[in-house]
SEMARGU-14291 format. One record per residue (C-alpha): x negated, y negated, z negated; chain. Coordinates in steps of 0.1 Angstrom, whole numbers, padded with zeros to 4 digits, m for minus. Layout:
N
{{X,Y,Z},A}
...
***
This chain:
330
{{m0306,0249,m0434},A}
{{m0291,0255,m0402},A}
{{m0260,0270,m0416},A}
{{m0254,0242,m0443},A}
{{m0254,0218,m0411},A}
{{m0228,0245,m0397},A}
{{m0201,0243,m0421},A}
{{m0202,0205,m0421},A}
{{m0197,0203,m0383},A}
{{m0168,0233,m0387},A}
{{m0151,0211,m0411},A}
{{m0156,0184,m0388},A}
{{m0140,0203,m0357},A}
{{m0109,0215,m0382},A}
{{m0101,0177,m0386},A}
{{m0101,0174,m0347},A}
{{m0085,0207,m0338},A}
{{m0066,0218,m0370},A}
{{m0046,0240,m0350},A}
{{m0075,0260,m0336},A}
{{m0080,0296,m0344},A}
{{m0111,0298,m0368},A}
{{m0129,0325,m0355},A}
{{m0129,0304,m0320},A}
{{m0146,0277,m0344},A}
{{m0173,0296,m0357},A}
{{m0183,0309,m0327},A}
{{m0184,0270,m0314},A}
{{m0201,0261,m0344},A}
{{m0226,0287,m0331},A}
{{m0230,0278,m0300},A}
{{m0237,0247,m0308},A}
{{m0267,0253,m0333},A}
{{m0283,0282,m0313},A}
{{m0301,0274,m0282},A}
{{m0305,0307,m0264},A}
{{m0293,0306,m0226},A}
{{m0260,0324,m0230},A}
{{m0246,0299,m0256},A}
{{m0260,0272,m0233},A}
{{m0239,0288,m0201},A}
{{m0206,0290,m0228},A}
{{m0210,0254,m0237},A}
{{m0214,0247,m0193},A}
{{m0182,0265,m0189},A}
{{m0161,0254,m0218},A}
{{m0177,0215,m0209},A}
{{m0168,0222,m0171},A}
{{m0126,0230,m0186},A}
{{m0124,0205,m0211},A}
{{m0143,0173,m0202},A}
{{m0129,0156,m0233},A}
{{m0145,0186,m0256},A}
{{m0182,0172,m0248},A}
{{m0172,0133,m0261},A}
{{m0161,0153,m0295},A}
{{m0190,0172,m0300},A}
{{m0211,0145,m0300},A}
{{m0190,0121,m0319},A}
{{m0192,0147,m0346},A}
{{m0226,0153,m0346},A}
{{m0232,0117,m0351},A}
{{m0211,0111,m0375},A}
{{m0231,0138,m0396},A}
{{m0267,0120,m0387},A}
{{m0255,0092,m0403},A}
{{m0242,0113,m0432},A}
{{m0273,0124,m0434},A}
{{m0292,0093,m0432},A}
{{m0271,0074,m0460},A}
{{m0280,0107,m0482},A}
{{m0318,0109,m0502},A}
{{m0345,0113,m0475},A}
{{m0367,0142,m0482},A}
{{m0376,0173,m0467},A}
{{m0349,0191,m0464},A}
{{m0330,0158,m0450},A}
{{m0356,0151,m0423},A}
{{m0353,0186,m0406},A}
{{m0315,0185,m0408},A}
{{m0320,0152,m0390},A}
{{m0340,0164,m0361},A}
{{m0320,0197,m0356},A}
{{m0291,0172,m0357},A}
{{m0308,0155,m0331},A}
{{m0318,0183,m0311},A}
{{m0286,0196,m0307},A}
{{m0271,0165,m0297},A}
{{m0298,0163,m0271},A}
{{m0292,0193,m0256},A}
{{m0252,0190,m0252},A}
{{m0263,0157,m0234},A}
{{m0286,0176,m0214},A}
{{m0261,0205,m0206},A}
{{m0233,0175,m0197},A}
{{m0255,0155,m0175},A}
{{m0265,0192,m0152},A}
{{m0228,0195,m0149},A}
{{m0221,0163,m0138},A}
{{m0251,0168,m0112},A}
{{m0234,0199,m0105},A}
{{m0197,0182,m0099},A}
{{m0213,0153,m0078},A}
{{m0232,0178,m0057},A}
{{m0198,0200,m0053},A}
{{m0182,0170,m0043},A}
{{m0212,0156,m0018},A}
{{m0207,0191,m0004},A}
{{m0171,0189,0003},A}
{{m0174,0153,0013},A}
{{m0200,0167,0040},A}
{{m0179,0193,0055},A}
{{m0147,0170,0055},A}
{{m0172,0147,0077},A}
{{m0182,0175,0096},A}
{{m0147,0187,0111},A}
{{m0132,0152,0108},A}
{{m0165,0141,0139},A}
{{m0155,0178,0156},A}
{{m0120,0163,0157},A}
{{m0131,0131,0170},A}
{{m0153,0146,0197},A}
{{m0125,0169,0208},A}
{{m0103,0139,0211},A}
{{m0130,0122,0229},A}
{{m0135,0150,0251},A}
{{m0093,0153,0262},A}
{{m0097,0119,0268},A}
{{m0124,0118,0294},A}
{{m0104,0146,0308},A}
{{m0076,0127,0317},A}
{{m0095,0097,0331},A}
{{m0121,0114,0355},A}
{{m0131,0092,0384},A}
{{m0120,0063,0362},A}
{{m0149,0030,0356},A}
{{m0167,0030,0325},A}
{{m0188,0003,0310},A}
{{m0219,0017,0296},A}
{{m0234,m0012,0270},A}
{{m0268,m0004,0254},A}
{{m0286,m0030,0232},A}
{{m0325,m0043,0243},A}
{{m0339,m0065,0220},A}
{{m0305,m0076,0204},A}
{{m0292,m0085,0239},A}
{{m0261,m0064,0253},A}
{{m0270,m0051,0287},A}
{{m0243,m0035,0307},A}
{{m0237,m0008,0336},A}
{{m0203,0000,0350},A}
{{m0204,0038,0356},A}
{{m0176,0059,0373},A}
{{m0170,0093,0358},A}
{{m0174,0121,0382},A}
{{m0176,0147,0363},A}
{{m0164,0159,0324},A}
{{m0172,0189,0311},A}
{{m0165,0194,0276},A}
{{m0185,0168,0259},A}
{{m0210,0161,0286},A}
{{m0202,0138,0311},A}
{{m0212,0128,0345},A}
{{m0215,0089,0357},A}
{{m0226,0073,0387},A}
{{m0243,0044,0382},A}
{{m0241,0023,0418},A}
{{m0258,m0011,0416},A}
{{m0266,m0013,0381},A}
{{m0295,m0038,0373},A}
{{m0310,m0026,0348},A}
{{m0331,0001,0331},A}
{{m0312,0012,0303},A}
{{m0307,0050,0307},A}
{{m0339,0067,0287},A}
{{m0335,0100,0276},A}
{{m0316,0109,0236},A}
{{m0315,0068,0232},A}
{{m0277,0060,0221},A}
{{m0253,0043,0238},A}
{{m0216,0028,0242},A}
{{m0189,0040,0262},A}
{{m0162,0018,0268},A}
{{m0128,0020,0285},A}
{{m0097,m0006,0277},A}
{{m0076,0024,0274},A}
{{m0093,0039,0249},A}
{{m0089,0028,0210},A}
{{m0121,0026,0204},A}
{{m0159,0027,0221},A}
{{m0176,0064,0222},A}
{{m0207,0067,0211},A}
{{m0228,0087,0238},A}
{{m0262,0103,0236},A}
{{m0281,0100,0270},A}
{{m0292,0133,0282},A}
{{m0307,0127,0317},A}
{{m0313,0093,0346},A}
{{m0313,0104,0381},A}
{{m0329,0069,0395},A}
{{m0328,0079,0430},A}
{{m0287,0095,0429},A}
{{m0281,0069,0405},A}
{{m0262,0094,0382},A}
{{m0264,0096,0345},A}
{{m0254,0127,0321},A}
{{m0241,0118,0288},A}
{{m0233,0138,0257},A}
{{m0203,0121,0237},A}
{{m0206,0117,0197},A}
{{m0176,0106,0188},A}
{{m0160,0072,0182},A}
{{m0181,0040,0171},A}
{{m0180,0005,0163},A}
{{m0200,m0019,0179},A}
{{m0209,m0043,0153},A}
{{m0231,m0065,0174},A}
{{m0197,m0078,0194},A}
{{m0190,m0091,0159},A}
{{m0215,m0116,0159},A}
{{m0208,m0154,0165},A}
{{m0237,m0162,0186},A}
{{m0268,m0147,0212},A}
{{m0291,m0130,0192},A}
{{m0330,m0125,0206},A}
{{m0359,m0108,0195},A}
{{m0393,m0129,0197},A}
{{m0415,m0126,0224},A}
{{m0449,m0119,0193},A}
{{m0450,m0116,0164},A}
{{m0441,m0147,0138},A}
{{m0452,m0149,0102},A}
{{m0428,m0162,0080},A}
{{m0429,m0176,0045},A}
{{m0403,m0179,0026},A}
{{m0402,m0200,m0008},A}
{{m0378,m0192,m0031},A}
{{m0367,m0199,m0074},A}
{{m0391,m0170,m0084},A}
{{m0419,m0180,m0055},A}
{{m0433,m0170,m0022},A}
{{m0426,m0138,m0001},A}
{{m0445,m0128,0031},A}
{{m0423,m0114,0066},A}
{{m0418,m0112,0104},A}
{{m0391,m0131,0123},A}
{{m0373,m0099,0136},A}
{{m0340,m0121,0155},A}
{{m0333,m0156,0158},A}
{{m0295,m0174,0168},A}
{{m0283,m0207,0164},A}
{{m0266,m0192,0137},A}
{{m0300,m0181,0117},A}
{{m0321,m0156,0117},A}
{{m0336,m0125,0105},A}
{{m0365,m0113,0087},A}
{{m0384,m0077,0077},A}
{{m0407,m0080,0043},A}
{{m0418,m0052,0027},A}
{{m0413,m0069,m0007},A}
{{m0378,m0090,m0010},A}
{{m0393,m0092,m0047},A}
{{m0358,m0109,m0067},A}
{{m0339,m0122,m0033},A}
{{m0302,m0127,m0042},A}
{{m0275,m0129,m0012},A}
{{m0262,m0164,m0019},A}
{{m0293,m0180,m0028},A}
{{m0307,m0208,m0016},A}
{{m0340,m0207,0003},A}
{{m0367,m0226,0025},A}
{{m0386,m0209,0052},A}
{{m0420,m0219,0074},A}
{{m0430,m0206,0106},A}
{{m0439,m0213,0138},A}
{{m0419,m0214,0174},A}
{{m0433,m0219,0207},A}
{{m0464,m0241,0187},A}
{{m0442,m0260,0165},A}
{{m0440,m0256,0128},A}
{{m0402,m0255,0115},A}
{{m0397,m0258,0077},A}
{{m0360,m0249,0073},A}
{{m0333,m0246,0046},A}
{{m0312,m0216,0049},A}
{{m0287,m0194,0028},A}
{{m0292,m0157,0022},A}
{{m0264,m0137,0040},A}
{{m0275,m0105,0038},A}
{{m0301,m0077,0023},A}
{{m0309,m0041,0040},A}
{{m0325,m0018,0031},A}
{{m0346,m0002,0066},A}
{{m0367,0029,0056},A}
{{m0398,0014,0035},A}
{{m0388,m0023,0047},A}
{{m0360,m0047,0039},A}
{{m0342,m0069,0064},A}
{{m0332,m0106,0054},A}
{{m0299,m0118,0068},A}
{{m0300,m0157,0070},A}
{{m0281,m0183,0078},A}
{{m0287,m0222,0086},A}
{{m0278,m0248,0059},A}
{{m0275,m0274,0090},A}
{{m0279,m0259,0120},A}
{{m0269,m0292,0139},A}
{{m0306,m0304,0131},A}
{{m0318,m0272,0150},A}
{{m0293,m0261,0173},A}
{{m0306,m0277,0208},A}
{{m0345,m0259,0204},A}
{{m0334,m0228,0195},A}
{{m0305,m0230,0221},A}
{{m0331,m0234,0247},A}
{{m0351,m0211,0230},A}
{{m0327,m0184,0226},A}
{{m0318,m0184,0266},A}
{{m0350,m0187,0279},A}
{{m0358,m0156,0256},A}
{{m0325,m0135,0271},A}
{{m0340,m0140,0308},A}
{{m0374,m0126,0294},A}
{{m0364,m0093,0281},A}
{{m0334,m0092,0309},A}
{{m0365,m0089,0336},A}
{{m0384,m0068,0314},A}
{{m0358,m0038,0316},A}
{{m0345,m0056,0357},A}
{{m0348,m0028,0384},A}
***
């Protein structure tokens, strides 16, 4: 049975290749029709050369099933049909582990061109504190969405741990492996630092550099806040309700966690309730953004007409800054 099915695919495969040897076609032809492991690692290899050679296989194998279908159904038919089957399955199934292989190969690579390309940004990093030693730094760490920063003075770099002294500064913002910004107008961009160690009483600092980092919170337009409490929110959309917390507010909008975005579209159109300082706001806004935190989602959201709004939550948003500034106040 098997080797009527063979000579049709050979014929098949001398219409593509007409040029190829026949010998290298029989043993294709039985490599195709015989699933033991070592025709299965032939068919990797020869797939993993000639990417084009899986799209024929199949197109031929397919064009006998419907041969075969368009013929009598009977016995004989029906078992040529499944092995026909079979083997198409499993020349899918050997293409899709090399492709898993290829993407892996290339996630791989892509990791270790990440790898050396941060080595070379720290070592950059680490020339450049060099050359500015005793020089003022401001160190900017975010507290519940507000920027709160220190000026430091390097006293000491060496090699990607640095040294700042930390006269006068305010506030509490030095806790131990919690990330923070570097910045220095001469440099091209802020270093991300990791904080190693708070001296209180010296007022020094030690601080691992990271590399280079964008802060994307200088981006946004207006003062962002967290809320004092938690605030339920519900928000009604086309497709119904969905349950969150307020996680930031602006005059801008504001920003949600659900666990279930359910069909949320950025773009869309929706109306939210919830309560602020006792009063109940029912407000239109558009959806901005979706991201995706761990096993949560965070709504970006943005006011329709913000002028209707804009004086409470102003007040609301400053009186809030002065809150968390004192919680965090030496």
């Amino acid at each position: 049975m098997k080797n009527n099915l063979k000579e049709k695919f050979e014929i098949q495969l001398k219409n593509f290749y007409s040029n190829t040897n026949p010998n290298l076609i029989k043993i294709l032809s039985t490599s195709i029709f015989n699933d033991s492991p070592p025709m299965e690692q032939f068919l990797a290899e020869l797939f993993g050369k000639h990417t084009e050679f899986e799209n024929t296989l199949k197109s031929i194998l397919i064009k006998i099933i419907k041969e075969e279908l368009n013929l009598p159904i009977n016995e004989t038919r029906i078992k040529n049909i499944e092995i026909l089957l079979d083997t198409t399955g499993r020349i899918i199934k050997i293409s899709d582990k090399i492709k898993t292989g290829k993407i892996k190969s290339l996630e791989s690579k892509l990791l270790t061109m990440q790898k050396k390309e941060h080595l070379k940004e720290i070592e950059i990093t680490v020339k450049l504190f060099e050359k500015f030693t005793k020089s003022s730094f401001s160190l900017l760490k975010y507290y519940k969405e507000i920027p709160v920063k220190c000026t430091g003075i390097l006293k000491k770099s060496v090699s990607e741990h640095l040294i700042f002294e930390v006269p006068n500064c305010k506030y509490f913002i030095f806790k131990e492996n919690e990330e923070l910004a570097i910045i220095n107008k001469k440099f091209p961009q802020p270093v991300k630092g990791r904080i190693e160690h708070f001296n209180i009483k010296k007022e020094i600092v030690s601080i691992q550099t990271l590399g280079f980092t964008e802060i994307f919170q200088d981006k946004r337009q207006y003062l962002r806040v967290e809320p004092s409490k938690k605030i339920e929110v519900v928000i009604k959309t086309a497709n119904g309700f969905i349950k969150g917390k307020l996680k930031d507010i602006s005059i801008g909008g504001i920003g949600i966690i659900t666990e279930n975005p359910k069909k949320l579209r950025i773009g869309e159109t929706v109306v939210i309730n919830f309560f602020l300082q006792e009063k109940e706001f029912k407000i239109g806004f558009f959806v901005r953004h979706l991201r995706k935190l761990n096993s949560h989602t965070k709504i970006g959201l943005e006011f329709i007409n913000e002028a209707l709004y804009e004086e409470e939550i102003a007040q609301y948003t400053i009186k809030r800054e002065t809150e968390i500034l004192n919680e965090i106040r030496l």
